[in-house]
BATOR-722953 format. One line per field, with one value per residue (C-alpha): residue number from 1; residue in three letters; chain; x, y, z. Coordinates in Angstrom, 3 decimals, padded with zeros to 6 digits. Example, Ala and Ser with C-alpha at 12.3 -4.5 7.8 and 13.67 -1.06 7.14 Angstrom:
// BATOR-722953
k	[1,2]
r	[ALA,SER]
c	[A,A]
east	[012.300,013.670]
north	[-004.500,-001.060]
up	[007.800,007.140]
//
This chain:
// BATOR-722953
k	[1,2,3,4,5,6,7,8,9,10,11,12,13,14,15,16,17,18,19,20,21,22,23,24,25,26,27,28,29,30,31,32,33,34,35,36,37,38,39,40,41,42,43,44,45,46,47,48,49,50,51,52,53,54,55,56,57,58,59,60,61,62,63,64,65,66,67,68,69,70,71,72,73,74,75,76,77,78,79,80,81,82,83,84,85,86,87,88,89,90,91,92,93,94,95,96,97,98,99,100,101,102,103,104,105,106,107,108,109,110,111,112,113,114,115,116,117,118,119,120,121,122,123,124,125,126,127,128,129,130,131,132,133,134,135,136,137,138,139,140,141,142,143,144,145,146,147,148,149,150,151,152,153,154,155,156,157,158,159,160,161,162,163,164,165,166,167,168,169,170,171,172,173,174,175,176,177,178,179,180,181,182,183,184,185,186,187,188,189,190,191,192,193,194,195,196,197,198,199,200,201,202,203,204,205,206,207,208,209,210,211,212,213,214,215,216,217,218,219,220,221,222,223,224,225,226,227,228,229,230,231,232,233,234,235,236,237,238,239,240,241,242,243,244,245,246,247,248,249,250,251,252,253,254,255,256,257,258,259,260,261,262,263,264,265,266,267,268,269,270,271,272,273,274,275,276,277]
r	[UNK,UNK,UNK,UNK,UNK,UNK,UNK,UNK,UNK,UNK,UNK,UNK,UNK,UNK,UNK,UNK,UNK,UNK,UNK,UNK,UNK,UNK,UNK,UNK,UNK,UNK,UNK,UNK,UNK,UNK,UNK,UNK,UNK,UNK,UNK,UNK,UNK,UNK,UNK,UNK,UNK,UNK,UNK,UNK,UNK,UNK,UNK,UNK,UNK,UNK,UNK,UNK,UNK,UNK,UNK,UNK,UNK,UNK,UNK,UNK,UNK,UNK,UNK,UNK,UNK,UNK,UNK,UNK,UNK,UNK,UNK,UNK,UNK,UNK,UNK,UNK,UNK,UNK,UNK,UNK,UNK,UNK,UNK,UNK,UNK,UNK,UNK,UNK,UNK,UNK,UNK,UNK,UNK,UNK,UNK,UNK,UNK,UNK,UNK,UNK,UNK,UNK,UNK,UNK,UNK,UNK,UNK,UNK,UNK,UNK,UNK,UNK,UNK,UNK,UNK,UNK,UNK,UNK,UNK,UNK,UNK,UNK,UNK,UNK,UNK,UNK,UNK,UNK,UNK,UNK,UNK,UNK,UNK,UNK,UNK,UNK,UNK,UNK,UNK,UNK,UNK,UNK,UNK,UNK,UNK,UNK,UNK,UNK,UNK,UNK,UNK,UNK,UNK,UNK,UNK,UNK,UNK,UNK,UNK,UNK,UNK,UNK,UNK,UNK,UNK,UNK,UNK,UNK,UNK,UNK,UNK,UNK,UNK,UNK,UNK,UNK,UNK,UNK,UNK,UNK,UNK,UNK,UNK,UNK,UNK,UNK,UNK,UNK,UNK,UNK,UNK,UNK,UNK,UNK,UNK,UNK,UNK,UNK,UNK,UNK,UNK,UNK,UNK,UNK,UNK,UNK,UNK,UNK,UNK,UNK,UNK,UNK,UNK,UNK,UNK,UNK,UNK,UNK,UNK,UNK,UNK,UNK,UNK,UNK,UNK,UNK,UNK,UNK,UNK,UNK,UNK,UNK,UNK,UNK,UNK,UNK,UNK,UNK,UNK,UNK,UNK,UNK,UNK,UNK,UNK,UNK,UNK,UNK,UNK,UNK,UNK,UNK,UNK,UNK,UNK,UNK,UNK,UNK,UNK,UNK,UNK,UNK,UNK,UNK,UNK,UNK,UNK,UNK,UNK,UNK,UNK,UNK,UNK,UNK,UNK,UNK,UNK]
c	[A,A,A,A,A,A,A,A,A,A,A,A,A,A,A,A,A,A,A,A,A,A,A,A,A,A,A,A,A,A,A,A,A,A,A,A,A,A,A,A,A,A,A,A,A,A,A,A,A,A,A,A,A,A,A,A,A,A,A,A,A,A,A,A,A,A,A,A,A,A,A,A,A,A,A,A,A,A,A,A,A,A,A,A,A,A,A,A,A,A,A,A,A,A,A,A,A,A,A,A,A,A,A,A,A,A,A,A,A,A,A,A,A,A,A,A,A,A,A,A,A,A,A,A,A,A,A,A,A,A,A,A,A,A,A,A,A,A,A,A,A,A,A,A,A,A,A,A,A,A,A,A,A,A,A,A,A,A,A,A,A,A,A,A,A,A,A,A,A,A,A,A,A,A,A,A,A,A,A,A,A,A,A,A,A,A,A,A,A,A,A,A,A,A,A,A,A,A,A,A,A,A,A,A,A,A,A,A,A,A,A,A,A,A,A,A,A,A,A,A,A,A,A,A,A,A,A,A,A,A,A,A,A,A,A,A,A,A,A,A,A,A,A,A,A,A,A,A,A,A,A,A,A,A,A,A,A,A,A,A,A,A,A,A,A,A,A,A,A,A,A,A,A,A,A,A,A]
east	[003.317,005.370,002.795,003.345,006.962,006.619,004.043,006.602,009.771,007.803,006.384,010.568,011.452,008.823,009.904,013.702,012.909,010.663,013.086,016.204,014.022,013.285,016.761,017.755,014.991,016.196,020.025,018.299,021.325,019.057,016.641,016.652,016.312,016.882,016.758,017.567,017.535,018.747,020.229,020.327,021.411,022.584,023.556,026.718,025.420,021.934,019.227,019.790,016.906,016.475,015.792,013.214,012.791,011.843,013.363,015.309,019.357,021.154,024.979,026.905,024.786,026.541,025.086,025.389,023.786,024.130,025.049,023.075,021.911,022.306,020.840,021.137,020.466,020.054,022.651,021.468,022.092,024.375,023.438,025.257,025.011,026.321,027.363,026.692,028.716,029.627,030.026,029.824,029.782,027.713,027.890,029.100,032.347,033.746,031.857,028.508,029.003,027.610,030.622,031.035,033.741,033.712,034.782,034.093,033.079,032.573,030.313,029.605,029.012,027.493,027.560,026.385,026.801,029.099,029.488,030.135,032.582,033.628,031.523,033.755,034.278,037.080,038.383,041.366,043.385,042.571,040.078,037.812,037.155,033.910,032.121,030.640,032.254,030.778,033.554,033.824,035.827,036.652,038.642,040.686,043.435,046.460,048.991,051.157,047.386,044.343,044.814,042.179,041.385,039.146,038.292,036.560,034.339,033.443,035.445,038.920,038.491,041.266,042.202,044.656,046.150,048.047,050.059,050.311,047.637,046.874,044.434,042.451,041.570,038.244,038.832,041.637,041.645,044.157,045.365,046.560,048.506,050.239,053.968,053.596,052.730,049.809,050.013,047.784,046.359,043.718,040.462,038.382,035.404,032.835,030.868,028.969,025.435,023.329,019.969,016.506,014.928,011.963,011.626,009.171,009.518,006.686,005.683,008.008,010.683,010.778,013.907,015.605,016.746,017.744,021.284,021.115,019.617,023.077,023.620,022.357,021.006,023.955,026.266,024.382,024.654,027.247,029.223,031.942,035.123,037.813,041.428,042.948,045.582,042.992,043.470,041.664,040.061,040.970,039.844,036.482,033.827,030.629,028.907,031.103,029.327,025.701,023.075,020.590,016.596,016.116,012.953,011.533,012.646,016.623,016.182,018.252,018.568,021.098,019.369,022.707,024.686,027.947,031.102,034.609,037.764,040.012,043.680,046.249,049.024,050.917,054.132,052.674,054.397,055.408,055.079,051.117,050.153,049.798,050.833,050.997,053.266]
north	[-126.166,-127.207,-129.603,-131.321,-131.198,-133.074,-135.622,-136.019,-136.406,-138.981,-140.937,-141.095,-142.381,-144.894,-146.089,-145.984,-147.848,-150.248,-150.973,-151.428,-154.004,-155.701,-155.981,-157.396,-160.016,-160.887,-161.248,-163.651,-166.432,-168.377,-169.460,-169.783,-173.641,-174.105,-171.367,-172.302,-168.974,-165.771,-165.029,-162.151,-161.123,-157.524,-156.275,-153.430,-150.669,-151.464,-152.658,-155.604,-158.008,-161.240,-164.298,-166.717,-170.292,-169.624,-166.240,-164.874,-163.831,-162.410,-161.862,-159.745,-160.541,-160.693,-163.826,-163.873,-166.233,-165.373,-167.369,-171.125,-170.181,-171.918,-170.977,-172.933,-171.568,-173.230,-171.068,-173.311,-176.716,-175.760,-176.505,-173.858,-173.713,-171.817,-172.709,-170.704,-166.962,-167.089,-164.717,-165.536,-162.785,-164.924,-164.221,-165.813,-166.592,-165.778,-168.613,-168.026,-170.346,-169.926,-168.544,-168.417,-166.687,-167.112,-164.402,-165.662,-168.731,-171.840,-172.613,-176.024,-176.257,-179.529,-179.771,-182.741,-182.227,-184.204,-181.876,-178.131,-175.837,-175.820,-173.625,-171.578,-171.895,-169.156,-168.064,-165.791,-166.348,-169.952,-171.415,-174.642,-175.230,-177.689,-180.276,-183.042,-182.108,-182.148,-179.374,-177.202,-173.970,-172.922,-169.527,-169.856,-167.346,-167.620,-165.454,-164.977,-164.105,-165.787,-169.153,-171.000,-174.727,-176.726,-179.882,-182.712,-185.807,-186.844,-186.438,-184.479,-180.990,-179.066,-175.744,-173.071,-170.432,-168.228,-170.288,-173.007,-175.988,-178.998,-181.516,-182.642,-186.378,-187.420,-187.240,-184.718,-181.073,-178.292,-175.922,-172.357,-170.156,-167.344,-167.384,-170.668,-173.239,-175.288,-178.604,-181.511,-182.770,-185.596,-184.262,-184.397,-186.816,-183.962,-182.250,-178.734,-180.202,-179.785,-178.796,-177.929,-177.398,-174.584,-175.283,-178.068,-179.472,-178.255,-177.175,-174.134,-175.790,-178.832,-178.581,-176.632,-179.879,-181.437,-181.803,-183.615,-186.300,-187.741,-188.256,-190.570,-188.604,-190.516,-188.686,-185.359,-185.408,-187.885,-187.479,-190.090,-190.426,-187.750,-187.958,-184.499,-184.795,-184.195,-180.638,-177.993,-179.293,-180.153,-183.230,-185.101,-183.868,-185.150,-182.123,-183.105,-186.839,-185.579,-187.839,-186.846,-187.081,-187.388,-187.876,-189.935,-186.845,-187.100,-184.052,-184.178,-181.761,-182.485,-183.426,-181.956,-178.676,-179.305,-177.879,-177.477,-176.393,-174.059,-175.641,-174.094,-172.351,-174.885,-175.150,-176.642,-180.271,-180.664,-183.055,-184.489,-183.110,-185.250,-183.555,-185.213,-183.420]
up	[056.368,059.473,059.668,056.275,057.096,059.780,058.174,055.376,057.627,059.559,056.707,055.488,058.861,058.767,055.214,056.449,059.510,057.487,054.930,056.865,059.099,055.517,054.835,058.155,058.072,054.350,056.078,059.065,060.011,061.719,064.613,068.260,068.800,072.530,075.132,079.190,081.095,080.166,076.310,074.369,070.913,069.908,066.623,066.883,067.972,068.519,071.165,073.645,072.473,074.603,073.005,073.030,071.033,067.104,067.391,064.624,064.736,062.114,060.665,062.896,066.144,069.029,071.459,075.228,077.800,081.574,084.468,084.307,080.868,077.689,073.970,070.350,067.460,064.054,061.320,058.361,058.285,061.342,065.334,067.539,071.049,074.055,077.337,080.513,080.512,076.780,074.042,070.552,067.094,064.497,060.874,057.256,055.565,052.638,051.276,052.821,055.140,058.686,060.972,064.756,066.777,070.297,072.658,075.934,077.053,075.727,072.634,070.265,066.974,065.541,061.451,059.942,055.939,054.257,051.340,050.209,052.026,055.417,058.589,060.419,064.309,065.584,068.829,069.125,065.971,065.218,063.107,062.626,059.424,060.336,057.805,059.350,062.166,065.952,067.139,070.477,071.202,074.470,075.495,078.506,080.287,081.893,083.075,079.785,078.391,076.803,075.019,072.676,072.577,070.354,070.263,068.139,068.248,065.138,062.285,062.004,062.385,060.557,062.840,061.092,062.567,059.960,058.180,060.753,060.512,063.080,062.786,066.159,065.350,067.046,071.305,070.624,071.356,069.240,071.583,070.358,073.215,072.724,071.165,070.983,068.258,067.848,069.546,069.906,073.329,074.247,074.713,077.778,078.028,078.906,075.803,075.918,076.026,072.684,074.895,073.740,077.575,076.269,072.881,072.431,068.118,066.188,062.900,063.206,064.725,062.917,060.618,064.088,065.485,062.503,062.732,066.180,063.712,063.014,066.684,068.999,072.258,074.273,071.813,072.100,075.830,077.168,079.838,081.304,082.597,082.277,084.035,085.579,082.468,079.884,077.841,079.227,082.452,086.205,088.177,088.104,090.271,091.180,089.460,086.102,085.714,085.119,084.765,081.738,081.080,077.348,075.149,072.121,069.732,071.317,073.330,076.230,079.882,082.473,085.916,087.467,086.071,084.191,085.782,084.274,085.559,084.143,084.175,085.882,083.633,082.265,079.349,076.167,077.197,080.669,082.902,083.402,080.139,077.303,073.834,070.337,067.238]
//
């Protein structure tokens, strides 16, 4: 009898198991595109898992990459990537659109439909609303506390906060600190890099890179000139000017590691900072 018992509780816990994993794989977000180093995803609660190219993420996955790490993943038609010592909770809107919120770090997301409703890029309490939009969100910290900035270079990329609303114009950056209101600021010259270093396009991976289509692999990957009064980030350095290797398919990897500064605290318009209304 105890026997039987045991058969039968196992048999449950094998059907429980199997059909919770059904439902997560019928809730999968998306695809690892592009792994460099170490990245890992973890739903709340559960296992660490690392991540590897063609691997699947899902809604409510929490995405880290260590130190000289990067990952993209594909959320729909949706390219998503994260720079080195970033933290991002993936998931959907309202509208079942994919959603992003970064919590540490920096992390780009690169959209390239010109229809249906807007992807969702958040840090803090501000949020991109991103359609056809090649957007970045960076969290930063200061003494007052953490501050959010993103920034846009493609198309204007609406960013609400409550009931406040900027828009960042392509090349300008909306910057969201604390008991403040938003304000506009020219953007730096320096992008996350959209990478694919591991993850070679295949018959599995085809659709992956997709939304880099839109972009040439200068804009994927360029880098030039940025003055020490741009939004967000301190003077040039040679490490900030990266040459890049790309191939036939547009994939590009930086021959030399990007480096940004983090500003030093600052008022919202002071002297050497360059604000719009």
């Amino acid at each position: 009898m105890r026997n039987r018992i045991l058969s039968t509780c196992a048999l449950t816990g094998a059907l429980v198991l199997g059909t919770a994993g059904a439902a997560l794989a019928a809730e999968e977000l998306g695809r690892v595109s592009a792994v460099s180093g170490t990245a890992t995803a973890q739903q709340p609660g559960g296992e660490v898992r690392p991540l590897a190219c063609g691997d699947p993420v899902y809604p409510g996955d929490t995405l880290r990459t260590g130190a000289d790490s990067h990952v993209g993943v594909q959320l729909d038609d949706v390219a998503t990537h994260l720079d080195p010592n970033s933290q991002v909770v993936i998931g959907r809107t309202d509208v079942n659109t994919p959603s992003a919120r970064l919590l540490a770090g920096k992390v780009r997301m690169i959209d390239p439909r010109d229809e249906g409703e807007p992807a969702q890029l958040a840090v803090l309490d501000a949020e991109g609303h991103v359609k056809g939009n090649d957007a970045e969100a960076y969290l930063f910290s200061e003494k007052v506390g953490p501050y959010a900035m993103l920034c846009e270079w493609s198309d204007p990329l609406p960013v609400t906060r409550g009931n406040e609303k900027k828009v960042a114009d392509p090349g300008d950056c909306v910057i969201a600190k604390p008991k403040e209101p938003l304000y506009t600021a020219n953007a730096h010259d320096q992008r996350i890099p959209a990478l694919a270093q591991e993850c070679a396009p295949g018959p599995d991976l085809a659709s992956i890179n997709s939304p880099l289509n839109h972009l040439t692999p200068r804009d994927v990957a360029s880098a030039g000139p940025m003055g020490s009064d741009m939004a967000g980030f301190g003077p040039v350095t040679a490490a900030a000017s990266p040459d890049y290797v790309c191939d036939n398919a547009g994939i590009c990897s930086p021959l030399i590691p990007l480096v940004v500064t983090e500003p030093d605290p600052v008022p919202a318009c002071g002297p050497g900072i360059i604000c719009k209304d």
